[in-house]
C-alpha positions as CSV (number, residue, x, y, z in Angstrom):
1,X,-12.3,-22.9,5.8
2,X,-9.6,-21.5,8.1
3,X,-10.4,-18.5,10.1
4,X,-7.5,-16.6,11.9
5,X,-7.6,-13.6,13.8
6,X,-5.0,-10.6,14.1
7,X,-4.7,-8.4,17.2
8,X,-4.0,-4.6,17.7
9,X,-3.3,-4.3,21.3
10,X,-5.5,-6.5,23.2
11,X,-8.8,-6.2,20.8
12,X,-9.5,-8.3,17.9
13,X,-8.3,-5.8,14.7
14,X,-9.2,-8.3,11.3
15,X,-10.8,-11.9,10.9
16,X,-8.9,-13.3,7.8
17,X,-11.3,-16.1,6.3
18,X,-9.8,-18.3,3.7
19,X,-12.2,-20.7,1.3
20,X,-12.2,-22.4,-1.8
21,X,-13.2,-18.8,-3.1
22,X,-10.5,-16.9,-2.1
23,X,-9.7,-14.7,1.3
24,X,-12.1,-12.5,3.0
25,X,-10.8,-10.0,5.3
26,X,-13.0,-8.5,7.7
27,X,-11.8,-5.2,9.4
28,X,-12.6,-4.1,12.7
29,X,-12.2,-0.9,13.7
30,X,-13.6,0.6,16.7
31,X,-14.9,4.1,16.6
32,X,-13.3,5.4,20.2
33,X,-9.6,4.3,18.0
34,X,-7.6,7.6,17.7
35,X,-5.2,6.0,15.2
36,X,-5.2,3.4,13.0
37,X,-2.2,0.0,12.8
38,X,-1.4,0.0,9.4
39,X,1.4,-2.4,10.5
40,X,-1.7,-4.9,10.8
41,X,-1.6,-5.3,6.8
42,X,1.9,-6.5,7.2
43,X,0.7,-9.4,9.0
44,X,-1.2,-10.8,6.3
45,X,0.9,-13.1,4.2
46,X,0.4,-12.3,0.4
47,X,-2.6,-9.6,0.6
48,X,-3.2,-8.9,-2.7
49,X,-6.1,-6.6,-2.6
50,X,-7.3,-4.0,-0.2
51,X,-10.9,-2.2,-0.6
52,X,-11.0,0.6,1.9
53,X,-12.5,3.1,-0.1
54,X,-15.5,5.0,1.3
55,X,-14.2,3.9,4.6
56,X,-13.2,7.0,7.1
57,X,-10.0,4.8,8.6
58,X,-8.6,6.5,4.9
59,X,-8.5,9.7,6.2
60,X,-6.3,8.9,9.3
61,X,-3.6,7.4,7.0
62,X,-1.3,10.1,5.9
63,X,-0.5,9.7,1.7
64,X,-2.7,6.8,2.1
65,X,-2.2,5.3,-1.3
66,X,1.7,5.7,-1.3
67,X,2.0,4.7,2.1
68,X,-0.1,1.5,1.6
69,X,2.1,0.7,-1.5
70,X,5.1,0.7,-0.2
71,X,4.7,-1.4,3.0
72,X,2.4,-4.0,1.2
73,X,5.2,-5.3,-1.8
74,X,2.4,-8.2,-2.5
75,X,-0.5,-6.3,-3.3
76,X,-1.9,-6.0,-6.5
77,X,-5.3,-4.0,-6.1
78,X,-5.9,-0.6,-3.8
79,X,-9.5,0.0,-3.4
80,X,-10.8,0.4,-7.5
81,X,-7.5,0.7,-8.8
82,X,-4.1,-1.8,-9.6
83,X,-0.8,-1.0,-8.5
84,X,1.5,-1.3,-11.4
85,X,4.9,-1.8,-11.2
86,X,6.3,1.7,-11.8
87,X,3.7,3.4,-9.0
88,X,5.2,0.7,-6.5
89,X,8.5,2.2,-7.7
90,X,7.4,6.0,-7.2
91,X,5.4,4.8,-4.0
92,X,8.8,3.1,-2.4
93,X,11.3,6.5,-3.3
94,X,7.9,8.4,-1.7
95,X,8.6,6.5,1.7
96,X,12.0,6.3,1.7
97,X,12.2,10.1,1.1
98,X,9.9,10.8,3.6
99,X,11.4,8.3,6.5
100,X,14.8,10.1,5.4
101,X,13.5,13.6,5.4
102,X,10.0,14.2,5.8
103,X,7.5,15.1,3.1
104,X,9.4,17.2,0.8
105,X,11.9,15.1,0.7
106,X,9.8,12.1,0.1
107,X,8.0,14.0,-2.7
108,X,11.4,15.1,-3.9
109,X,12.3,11.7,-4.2
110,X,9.4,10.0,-5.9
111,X,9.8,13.1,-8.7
112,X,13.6,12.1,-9.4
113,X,12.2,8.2,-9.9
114,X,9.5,9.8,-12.3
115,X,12.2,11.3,-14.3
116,X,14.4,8.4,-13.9
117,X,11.3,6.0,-15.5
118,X,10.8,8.9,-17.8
119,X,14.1,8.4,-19.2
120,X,14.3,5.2,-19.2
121,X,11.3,4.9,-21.3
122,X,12.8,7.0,-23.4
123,X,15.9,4.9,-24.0
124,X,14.0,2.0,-25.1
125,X,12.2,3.8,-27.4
126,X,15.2,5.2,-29.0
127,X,17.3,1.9,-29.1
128,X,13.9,0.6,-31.1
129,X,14.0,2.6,-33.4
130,X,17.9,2.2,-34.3
């Protein structure tokens, strides 16, 4: 078993476990803690799966889902439900857009990439049916 540790400022943040049954990540978070380091997720080599749900360090990440997304390009799983390739994509315009221009420009963004996957889907389809 290999236990490793990640820091957020000088306190202990996550215990990362690894066993013959897969990795355990164990988040601390300290009540007193204003704000929460979502950049400590980046740390984690391949994290595939997150399960925050039900946990109140949600709430103090703004468009927690998209934002989680689109930092994290190996994860699979978010709380009870998978990331598929085409929310990563909205997710990643949603970021963009917003680091470019703030949130209507980040929500203006991911809806031109729901029309662009729109469309595209509905190219395929036609050029199957030719």
């Amino acid at each position: 078993m290999r236990k490793t540790e990640y820091k957020s400022g000088e306190e202990t943040a996550a215990i990362i476990k690894e066993t013959a049954f897969g990795i355990y990540f164990l988040l601390r978070y300290p009540q007193q803690q204003d704000t929460f380091q979502v950049d400590l997720f980046k740390q984690i080599p391949d994290l595939r799966v997150i399960y925050l749900q039900g946990n109140p360090v949600i709430k103090k990440i703004k468009h927690y889902r998209k934002t989680i997304t689109a930092m994290l390009p190996t994860l699979k799983y978010l709380d009870d439900r998978p990331i598929f390739p085409e929310d990563r994509l909205r997710a990643e315009a949603f970021a963009k857009g917003l680091a470019e221009g703030g949130v209507k420009a980040g929500q203006a963004a991911e809806r031109a990439e729901i029309k662009r996957q729109r469309e595209e889907k509905k190219r395929k389809e036609d050029e199957k049916q030719k």
